[in-house]
Residue frames as qw, qx, qy, qz and C-alpha x, y, z in Angstrom:
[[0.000, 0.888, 0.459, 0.000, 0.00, 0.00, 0.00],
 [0.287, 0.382, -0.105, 0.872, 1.72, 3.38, -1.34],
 [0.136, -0.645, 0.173, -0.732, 1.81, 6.04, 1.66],
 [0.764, -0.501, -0.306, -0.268, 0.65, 3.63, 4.52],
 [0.140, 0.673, -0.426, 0.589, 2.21, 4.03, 7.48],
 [0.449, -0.309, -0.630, 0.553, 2.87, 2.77, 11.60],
 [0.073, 0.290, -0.322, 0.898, 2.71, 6.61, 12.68],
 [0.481, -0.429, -0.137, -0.752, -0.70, 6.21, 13.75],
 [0.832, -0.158, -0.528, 0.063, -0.69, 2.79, 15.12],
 [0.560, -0.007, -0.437, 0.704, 2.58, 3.91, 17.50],
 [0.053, -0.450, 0.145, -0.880, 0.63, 7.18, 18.29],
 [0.919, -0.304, -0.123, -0.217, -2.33, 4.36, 20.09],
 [0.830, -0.061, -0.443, 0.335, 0.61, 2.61, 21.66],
 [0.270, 0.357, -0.229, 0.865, 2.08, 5.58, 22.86],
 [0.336, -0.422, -0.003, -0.842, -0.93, 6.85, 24.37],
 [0.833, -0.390, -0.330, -0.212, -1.93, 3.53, 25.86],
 [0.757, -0.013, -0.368, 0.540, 1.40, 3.32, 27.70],
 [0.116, 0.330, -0.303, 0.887, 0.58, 6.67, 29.06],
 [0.798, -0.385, -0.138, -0.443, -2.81, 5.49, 30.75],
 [0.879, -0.332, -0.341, -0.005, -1.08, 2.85, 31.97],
 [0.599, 0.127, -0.332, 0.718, 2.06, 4.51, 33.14],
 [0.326, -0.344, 0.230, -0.850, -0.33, 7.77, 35.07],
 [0.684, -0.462, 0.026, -0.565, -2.82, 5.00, 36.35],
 [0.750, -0.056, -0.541, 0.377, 0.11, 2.56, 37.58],
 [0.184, 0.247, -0.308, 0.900, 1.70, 5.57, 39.46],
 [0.401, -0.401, 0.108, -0.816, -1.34, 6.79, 40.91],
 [0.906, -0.323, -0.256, -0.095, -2.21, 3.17, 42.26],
 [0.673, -0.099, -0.418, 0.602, 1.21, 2.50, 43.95],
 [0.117, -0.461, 0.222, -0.851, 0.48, 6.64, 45.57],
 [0.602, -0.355, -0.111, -0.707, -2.64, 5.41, 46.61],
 [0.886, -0.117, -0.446, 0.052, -1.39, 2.25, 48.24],
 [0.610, -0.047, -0.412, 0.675, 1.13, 3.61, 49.99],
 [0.239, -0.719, -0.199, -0.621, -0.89, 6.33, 51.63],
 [0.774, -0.610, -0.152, 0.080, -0.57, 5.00, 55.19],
 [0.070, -0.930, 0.351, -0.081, 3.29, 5.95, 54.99],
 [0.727, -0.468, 0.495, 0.086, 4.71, 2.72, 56.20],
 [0.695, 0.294, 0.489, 0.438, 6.43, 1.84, 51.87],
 [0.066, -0.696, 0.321, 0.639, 8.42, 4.30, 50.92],
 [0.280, -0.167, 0.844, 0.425, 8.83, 1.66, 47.94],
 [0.273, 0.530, 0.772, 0.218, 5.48, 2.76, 46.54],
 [0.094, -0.912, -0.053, 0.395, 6.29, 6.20, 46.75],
 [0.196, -0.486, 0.688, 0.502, 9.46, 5.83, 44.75],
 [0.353, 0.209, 0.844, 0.345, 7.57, 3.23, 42.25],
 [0.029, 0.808, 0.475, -0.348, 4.73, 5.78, 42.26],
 [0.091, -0.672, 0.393, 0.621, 7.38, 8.74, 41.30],
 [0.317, -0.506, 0.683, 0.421, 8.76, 6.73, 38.97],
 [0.267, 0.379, 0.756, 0.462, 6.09, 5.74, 36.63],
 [0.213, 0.923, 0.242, -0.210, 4.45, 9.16, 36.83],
 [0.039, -0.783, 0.344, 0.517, 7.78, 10.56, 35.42],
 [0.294, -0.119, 0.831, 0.456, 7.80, 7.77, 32.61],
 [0.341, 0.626, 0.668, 0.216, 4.35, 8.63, 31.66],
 [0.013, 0.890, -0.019, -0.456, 5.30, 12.66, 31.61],
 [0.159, -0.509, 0.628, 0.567, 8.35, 11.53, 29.18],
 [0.300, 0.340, 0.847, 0.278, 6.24, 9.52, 26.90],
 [0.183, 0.879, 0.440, -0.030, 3.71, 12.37, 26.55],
 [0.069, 0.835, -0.217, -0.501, 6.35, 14.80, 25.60],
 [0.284, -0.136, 0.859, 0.405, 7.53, 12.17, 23.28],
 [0.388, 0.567, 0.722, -0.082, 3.87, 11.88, 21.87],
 [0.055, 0.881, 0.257, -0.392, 3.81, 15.40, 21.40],
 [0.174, -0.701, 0.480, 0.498, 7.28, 15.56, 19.84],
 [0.724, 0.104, 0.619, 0.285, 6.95, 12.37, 17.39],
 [0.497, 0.858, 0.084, 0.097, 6.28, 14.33, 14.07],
 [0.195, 0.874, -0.446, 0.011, 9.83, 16.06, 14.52],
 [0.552, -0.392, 0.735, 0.043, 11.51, 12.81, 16.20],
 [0.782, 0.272, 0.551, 0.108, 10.18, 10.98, 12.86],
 [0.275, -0.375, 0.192, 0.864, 11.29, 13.70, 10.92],
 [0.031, 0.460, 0.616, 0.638, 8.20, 15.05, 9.26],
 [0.131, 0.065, 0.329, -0.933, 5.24, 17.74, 9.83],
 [0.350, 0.448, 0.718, -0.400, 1.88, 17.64, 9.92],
 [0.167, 0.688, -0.017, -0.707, 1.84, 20.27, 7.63],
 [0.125, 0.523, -0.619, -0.573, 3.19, 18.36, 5.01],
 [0.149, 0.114, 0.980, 0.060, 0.79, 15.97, 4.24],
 [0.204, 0.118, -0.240, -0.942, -1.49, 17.63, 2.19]]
């Protein structure tokens, strides 16, 4: 198929791996609420800052893939 493409496909992956990286994080916050597991505080952190880097990645993919929106007419 001339022009067919992944970009869209990877833009649904992308986006699902941020759902699941913000609502991992926010379970392991929400577990460790009592205080006594730092180790869901830190896991917690740590997939909220993997689903912040993926969404600036989302945002960014057009220039990371090297093309524009613009140009697809």
């Amino acid at each position: 198929m001339a022009g067919s493409s992944l970009v869209p496909f990877h833009r649904v992956l992308i986006a699902a791996a941020i759902a699941f990286c913000a609502g991992f994080a926010w379970w392991m916050f929400t577990r460790g609420d009592g205080g006594e597991s730092v180790a869901y505080q830190v896991i917690g952190v740590v997939f909220a800052i993997l689903a912040v880097l993926l969404a600036v990645y989302l945002w960014n993919l057009g220039r990371f893939l090297g093309y524009d929106d613009r140009d697809r007419g």
